[in-house]
C-alpha positions as CSV (number, residue, x, y, z in Angstrom):
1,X,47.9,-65.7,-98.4
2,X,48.9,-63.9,-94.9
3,X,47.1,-65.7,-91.7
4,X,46.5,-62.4,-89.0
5,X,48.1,-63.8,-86.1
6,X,46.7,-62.5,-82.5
7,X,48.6,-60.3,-80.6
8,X,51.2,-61.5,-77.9
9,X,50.0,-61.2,-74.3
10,X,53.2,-59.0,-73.7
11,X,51.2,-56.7,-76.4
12,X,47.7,-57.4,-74.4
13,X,48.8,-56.4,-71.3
14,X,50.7,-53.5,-72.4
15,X,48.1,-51.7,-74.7
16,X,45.7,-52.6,-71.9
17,X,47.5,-50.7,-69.2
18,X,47.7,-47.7,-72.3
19,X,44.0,-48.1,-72.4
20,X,43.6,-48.0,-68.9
21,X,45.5,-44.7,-68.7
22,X,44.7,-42.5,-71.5
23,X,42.5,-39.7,-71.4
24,X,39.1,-40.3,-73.1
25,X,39.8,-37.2,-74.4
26,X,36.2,-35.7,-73.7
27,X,37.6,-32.9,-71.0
28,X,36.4,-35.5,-68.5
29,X,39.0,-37.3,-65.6
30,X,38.0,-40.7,-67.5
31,X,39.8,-42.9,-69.8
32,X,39.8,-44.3,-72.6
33,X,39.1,-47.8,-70.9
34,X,36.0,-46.2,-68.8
35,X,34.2,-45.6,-72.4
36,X,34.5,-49.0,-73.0
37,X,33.3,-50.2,-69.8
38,X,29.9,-48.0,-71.1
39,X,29.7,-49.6,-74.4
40,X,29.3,-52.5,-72.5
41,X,32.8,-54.0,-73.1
42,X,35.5,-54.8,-71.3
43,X,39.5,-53.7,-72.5
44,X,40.2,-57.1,-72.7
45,X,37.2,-57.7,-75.2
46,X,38.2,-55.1,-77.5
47,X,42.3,-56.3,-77.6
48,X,41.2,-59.6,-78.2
49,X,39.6,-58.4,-81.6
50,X,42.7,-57.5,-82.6
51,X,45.9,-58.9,-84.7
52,X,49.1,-58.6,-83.7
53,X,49.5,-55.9,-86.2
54,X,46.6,-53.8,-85.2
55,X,47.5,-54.1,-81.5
56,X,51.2,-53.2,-82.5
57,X,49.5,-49.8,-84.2
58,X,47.7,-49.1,-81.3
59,X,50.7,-49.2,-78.7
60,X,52.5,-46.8,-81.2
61,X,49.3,-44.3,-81.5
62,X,49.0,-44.2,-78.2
63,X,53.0,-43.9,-77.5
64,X,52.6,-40.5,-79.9
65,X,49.8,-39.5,-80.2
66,X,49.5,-36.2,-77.7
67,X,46.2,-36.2,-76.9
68,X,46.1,-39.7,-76.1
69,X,49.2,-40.0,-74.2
70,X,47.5,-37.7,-71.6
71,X,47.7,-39.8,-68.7
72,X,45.2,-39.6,-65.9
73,X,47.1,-40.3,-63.3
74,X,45.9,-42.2,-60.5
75,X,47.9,-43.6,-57.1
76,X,46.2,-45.6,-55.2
77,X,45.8,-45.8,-51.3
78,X,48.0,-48.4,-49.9
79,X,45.4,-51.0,-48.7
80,X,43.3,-53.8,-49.7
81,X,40.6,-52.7,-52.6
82,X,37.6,-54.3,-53.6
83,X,37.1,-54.0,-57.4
84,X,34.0,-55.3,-59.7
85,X,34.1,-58.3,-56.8
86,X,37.6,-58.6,-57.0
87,X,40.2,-58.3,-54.3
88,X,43.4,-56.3,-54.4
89,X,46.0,-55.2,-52.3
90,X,48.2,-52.4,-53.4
91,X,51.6,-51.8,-51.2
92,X,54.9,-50.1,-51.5
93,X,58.0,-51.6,-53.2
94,X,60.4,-53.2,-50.8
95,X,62.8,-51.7,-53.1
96,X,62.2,-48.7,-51.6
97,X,61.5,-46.3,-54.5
98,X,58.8,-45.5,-53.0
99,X,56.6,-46.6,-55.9
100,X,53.0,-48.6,-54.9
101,X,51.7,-52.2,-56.9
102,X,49.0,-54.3,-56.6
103,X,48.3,-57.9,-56.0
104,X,45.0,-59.8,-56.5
105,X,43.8,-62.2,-54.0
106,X,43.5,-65.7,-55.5
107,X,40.9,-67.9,-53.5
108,X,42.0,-71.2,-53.4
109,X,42.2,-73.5,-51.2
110,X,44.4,-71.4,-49.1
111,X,44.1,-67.6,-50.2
112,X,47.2,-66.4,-51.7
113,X,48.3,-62.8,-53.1
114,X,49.3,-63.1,-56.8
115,X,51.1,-60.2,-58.0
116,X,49.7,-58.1,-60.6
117,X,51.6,-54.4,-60.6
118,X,50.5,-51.1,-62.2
119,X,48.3,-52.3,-65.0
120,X,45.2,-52.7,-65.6
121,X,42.8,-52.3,-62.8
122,X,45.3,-50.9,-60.6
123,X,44.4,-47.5,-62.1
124,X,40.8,-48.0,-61.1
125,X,41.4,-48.4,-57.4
126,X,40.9,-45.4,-55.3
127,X,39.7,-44.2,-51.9
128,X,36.3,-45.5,-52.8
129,X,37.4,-49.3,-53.6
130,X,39.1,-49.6,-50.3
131,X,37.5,-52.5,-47.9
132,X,35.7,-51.1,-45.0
133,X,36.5,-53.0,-41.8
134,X,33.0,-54.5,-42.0
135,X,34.0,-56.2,-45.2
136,X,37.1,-57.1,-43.8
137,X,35.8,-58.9,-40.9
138,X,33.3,-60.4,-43.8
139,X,36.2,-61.6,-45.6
140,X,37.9,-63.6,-42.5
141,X,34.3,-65.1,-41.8
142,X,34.3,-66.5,-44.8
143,X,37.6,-67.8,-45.4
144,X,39.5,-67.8,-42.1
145,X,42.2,-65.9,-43.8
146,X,43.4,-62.2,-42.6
147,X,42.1,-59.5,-45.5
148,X,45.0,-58.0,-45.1
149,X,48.1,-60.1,-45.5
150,X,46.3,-63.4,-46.4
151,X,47.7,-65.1,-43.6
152,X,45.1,-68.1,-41.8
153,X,43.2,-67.1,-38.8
154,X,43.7,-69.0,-35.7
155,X,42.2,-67.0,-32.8
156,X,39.1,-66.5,-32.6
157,X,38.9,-62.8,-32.0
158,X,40.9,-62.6,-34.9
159,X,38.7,-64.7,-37.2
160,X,35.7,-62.2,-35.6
161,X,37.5,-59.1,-36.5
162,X,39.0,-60.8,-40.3
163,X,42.5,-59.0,-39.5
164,X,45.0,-60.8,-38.0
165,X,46.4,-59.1,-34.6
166,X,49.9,-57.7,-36.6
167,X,47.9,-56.6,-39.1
168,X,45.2,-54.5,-36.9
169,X,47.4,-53.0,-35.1
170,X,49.3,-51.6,-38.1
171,X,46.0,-50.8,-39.7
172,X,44.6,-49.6,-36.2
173,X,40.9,-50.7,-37.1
């Protein structure tokens, strides 16, 4: 007898960054992952169902199947997104390819930026996820912590204004 064994989270994240990008294929700009979302479910939800096998069939479906490899293609503003109550910030490589990635904001006990890169949700963010300044001066009210770099506040017109001096004047807020 042959136990299904789950797939590998190498396998999760790739077939969800697949998901994320494939065209629903309905003539529509959505994805495959947005008619999830309306079912109810999350892309996560549905991988999880799956054995390694299964997931391992998907990646390769989606890797040639034509219709499904249409990717809708989505770069991101540089800037710090707001996302299902989530933070992000996406920035260029230092590398200097040019290419952007994201981080997510992980509130501790000193806020830090945990990288994430170009999976996943980083092909939902878009003009309309970006934090307005009034959510960024939210953010450092509530945590003492620029919403732009993460750094801690310690003047008080910059706690007020939740961007650090360097970063407002690069952001010119």
């Amino acid at each position: 007898m042959t136990v299904a064994t789950a797939p590998t989270e190498r396998q999760k994240n790739y077939l969800g960054s697949l998901i994320e990008k494939a065209a629903a294929g309905d003539g529509s700009d959505r994805t495959v992952a947005d008619v999830i979302r309306d079912a109810g479910a999350t892309v996560d939800d549905v991988i999880d169902r799956l054995t390694k096998a299964e997931a391992s069939a998907q990646i390769d479906f989606y890797l040639s199947s034509p219709d499904a490899a249409k990717v809708v293609d989505n770069e991101p503003p540089v800037g710090v997104h707001s996302l299902d109550g989530t933070i992000f910030k996406v920035q260029l490589a230092r590398s200097g390819s040019g290419k952007k990635y994201a981080k997510i904001l992980v509130e501790d006990i000193k806020p830090t930026w945990e990288y994430v890169g170009r999976g996943g949700a980083f092909n939902r963010l878009t003009d309309e996820t970006l934090i307005s300044v009034d959510e960024a001066k939210a953010f450092g009210l509530r945590t003492g912590f620029c919403a732009i770099c993460a750094k801690e506040l310690t003047v008080q017109e910059s706690i007020t204004r939740g961007i650090g001096p360097v970063c407002f004047a690069k952001v010119g807020a």
